[in-house]
TORPA-4810 file (N, C-alpha, C, O; in nm, 3 decimals):
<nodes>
NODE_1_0.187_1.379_-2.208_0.136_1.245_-2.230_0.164_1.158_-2.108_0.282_1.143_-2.079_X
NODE_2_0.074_1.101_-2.034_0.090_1.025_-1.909_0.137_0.861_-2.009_0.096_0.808_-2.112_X
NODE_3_0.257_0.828_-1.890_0.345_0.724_-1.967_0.370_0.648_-1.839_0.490_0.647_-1.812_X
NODE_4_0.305_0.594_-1.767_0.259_0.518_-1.659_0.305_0.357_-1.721_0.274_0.309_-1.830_X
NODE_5_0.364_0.311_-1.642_0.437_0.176_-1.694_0.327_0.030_-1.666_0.253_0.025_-1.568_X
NODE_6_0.333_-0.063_-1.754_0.198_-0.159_-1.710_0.246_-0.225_-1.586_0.221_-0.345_-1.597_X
NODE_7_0.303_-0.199_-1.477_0.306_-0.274_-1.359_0.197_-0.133_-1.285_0.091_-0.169_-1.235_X
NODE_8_0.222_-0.027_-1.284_0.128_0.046_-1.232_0.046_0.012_-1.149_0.061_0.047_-1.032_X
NODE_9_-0.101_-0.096_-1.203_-0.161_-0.116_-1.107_-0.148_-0.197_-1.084_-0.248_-0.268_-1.091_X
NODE_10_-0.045_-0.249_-1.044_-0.016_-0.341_-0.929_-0.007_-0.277_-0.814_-0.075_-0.309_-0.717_X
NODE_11_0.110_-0.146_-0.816_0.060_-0.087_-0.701_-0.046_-0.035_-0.629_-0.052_-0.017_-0.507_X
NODE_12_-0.131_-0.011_-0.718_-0.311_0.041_-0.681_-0.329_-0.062_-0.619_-0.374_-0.046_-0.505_X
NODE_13_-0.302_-0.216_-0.668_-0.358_-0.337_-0.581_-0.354_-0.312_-0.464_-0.455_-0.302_-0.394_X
NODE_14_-0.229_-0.298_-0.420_-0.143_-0.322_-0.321_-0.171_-0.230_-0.227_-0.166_-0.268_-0.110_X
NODE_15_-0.200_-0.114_-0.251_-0.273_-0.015_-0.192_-0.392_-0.114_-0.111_-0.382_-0.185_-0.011_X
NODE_16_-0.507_-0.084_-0.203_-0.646_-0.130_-0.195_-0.649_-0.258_-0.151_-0.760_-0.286_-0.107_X
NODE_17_-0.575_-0.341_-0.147_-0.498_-0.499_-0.067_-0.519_-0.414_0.125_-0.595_-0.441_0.217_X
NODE_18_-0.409_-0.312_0.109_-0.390_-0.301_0.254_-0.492_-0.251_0.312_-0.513_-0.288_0.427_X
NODE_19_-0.577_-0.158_0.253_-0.663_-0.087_0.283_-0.830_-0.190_0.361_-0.901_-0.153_0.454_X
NODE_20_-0.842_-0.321_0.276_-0.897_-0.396_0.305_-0.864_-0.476_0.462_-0.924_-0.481_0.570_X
NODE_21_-0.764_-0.521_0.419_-0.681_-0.581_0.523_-0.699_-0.513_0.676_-0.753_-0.568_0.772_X
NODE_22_-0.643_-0.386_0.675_-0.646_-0.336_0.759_-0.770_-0.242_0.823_-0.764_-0.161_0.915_X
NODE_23_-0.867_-0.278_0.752_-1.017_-0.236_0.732_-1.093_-0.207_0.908_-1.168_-0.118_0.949_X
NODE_24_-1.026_-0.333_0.981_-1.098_-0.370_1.097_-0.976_-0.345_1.215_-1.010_-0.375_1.330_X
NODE_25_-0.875_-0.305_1.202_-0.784_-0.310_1.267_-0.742_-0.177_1.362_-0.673_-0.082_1.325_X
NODE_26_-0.791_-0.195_1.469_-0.805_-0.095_1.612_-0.725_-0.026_1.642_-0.745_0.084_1.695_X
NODE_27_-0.590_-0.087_1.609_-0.478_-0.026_1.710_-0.421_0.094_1.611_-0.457_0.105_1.494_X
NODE_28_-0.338_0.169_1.669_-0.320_0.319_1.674_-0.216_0.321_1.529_-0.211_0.411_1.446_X
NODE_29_-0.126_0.171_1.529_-0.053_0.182_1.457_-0.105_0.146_1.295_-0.059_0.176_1.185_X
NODE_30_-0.226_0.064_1.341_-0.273_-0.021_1.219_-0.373_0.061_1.146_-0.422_0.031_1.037_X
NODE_31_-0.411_0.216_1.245_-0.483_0.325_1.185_-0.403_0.422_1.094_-0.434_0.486_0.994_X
NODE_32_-0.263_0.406_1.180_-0.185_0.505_1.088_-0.119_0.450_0.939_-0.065_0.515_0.849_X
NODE_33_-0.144_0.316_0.950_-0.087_0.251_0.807_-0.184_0.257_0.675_-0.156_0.262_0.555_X
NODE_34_-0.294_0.253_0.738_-0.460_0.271_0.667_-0.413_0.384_0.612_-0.363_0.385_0.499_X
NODE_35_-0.425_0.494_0.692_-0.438_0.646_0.653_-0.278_0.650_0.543_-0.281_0.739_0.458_X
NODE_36_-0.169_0.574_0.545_-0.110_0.597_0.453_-0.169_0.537_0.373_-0.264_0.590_0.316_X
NODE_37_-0.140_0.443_0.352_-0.250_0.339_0.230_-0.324_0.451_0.181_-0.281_0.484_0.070_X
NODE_38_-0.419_0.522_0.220_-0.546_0.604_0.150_-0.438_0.726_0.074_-0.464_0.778_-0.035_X
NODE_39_-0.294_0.762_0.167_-0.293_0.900_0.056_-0.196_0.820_-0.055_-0.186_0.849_-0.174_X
NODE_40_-0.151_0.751_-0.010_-0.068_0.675_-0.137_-0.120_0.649_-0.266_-0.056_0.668_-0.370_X
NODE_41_-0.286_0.585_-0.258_-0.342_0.532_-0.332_-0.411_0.666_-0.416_-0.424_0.665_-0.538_X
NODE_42_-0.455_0.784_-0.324_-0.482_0.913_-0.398_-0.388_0.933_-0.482_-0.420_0.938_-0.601_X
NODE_43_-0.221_0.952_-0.438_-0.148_0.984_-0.544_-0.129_0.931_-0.600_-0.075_0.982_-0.698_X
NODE_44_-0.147_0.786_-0.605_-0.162_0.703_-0.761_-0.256_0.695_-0.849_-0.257_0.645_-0.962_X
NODE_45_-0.361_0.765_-0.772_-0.470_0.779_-0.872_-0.452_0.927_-0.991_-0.472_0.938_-1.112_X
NODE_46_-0.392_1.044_-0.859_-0.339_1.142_-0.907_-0.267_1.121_-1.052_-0.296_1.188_-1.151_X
NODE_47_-0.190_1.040_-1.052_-0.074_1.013_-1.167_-0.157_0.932_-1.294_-0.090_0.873_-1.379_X
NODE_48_-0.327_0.934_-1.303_-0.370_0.888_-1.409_-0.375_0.992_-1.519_-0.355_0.972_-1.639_X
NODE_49_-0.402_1.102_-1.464_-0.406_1.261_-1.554_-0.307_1.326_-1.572_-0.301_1.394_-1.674_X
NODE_50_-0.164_1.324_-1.446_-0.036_1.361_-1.481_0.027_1.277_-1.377_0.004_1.246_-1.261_X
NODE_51_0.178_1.237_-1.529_0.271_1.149_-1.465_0.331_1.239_-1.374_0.290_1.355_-1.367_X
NODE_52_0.431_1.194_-1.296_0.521_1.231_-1.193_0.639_1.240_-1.235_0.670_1.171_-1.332_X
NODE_53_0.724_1.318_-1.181_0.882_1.285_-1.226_0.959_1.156_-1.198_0.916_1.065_-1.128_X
NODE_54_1.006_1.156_-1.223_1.082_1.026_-1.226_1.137_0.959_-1.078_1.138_0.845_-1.031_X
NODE_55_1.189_1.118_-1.026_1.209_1.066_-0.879_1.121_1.085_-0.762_1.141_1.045_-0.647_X
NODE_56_1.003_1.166_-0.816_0.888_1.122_-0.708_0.819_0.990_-0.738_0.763_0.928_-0.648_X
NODE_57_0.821_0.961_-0.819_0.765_0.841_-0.929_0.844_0.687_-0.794_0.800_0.609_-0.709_X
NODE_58_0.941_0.715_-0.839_1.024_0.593_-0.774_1.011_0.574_-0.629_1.018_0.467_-0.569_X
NODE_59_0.983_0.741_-0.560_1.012_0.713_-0.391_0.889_0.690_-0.338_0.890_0.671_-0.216_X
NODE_60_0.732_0.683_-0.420_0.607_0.701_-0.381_0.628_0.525_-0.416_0.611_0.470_-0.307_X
NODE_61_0.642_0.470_-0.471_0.629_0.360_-0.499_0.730_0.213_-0.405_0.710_0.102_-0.356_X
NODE_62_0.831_0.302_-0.425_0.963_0.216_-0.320_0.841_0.238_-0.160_0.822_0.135_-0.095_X
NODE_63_0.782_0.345_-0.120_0.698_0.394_-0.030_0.580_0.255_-0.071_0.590_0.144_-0.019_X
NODE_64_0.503_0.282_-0.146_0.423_0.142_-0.132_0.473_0.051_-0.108_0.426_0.005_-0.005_X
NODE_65_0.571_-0.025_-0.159_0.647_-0.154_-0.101_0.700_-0.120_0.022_0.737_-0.237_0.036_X
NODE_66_0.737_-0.069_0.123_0.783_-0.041_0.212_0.689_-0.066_0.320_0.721_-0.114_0.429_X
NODE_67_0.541_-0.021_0.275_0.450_0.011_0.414_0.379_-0.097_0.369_0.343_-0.154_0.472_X
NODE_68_0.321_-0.182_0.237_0.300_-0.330_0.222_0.347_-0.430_0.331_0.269_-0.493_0.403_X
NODE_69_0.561_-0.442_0.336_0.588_-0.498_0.434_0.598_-0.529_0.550_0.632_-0.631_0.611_X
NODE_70_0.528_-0.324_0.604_0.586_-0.336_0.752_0.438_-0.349_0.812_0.399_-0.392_0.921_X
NODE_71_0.358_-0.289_0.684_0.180_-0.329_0.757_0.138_-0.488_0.740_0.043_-0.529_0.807_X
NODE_72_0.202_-0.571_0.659_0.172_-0.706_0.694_0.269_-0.780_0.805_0.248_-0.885_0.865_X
NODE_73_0.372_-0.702_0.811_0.445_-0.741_0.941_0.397_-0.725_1.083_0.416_-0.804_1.176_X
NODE_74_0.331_-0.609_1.088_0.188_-0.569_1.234_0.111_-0.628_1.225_0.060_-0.641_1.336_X
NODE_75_0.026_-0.715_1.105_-0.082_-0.739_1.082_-0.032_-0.932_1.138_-0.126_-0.985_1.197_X
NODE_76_0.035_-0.982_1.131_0.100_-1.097_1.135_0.094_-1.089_1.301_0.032_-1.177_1.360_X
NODE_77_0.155_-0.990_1.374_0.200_-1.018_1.521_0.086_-0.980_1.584_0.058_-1.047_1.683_X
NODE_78_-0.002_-0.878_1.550_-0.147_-0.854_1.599_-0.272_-1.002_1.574_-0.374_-1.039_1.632_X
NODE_79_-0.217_-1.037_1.491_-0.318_-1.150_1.478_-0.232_-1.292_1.422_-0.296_-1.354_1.337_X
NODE_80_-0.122_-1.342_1.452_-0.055_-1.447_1.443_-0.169_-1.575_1.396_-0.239_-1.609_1.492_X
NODE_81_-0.196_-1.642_1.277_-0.260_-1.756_1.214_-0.132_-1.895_1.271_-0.014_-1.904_1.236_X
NODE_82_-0.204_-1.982_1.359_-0.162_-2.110_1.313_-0.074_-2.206_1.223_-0.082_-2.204_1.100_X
NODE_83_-0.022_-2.258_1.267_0.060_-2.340_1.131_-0.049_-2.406_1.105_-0.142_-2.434_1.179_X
NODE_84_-0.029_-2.433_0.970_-0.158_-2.535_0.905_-0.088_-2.685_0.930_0.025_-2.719_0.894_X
NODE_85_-0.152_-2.735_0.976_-0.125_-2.879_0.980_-0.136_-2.966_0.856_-0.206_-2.938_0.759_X
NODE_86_-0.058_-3.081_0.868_-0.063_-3.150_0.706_-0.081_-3.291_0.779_-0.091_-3.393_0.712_X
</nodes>
């Protein structure tokens, strides 16, 4: 019985968030964060037909939050936005 917890797709978001994001993005590093994004998001799709164990479960996911931070952290210094003025 797949027993997938309701935060779940949040991580699919988060995936498909970066995947967008980084849609247009040239550099070598911002290709290799994509290409994680894509298998991450396979194996979360993977886990709709069978759950995972518990501790691949946790390190694929601690893994999405991980490459969320460090690909909006490249994505920030490659393209630095303005302070908004008030």
């Amino acid at each position: 019985m797949n027993t997938l917890s309701s935060q779940f797709p949040l991580f699919e978001t988060i995936c498909h968030d970066l995947l967008a994001r980084l849609r247009d993005e040239a550099s070598e590093q911002g290709k290799a964060f994509a290409a994680e994004a894509r298998t991450l998001a396979a194996t979360l799709e993977s886990w709709k037909s069978e759950s995972p164990p518990q501790d691949q479960r946790a390190a694929v996911l601690s893994r999405v939050l991980d490459l969320h931070r460090t690909a909006m952290d490249h994505l920030t210094l490659v393209d630095p936005k303005p302070p908004v003025s008030r």
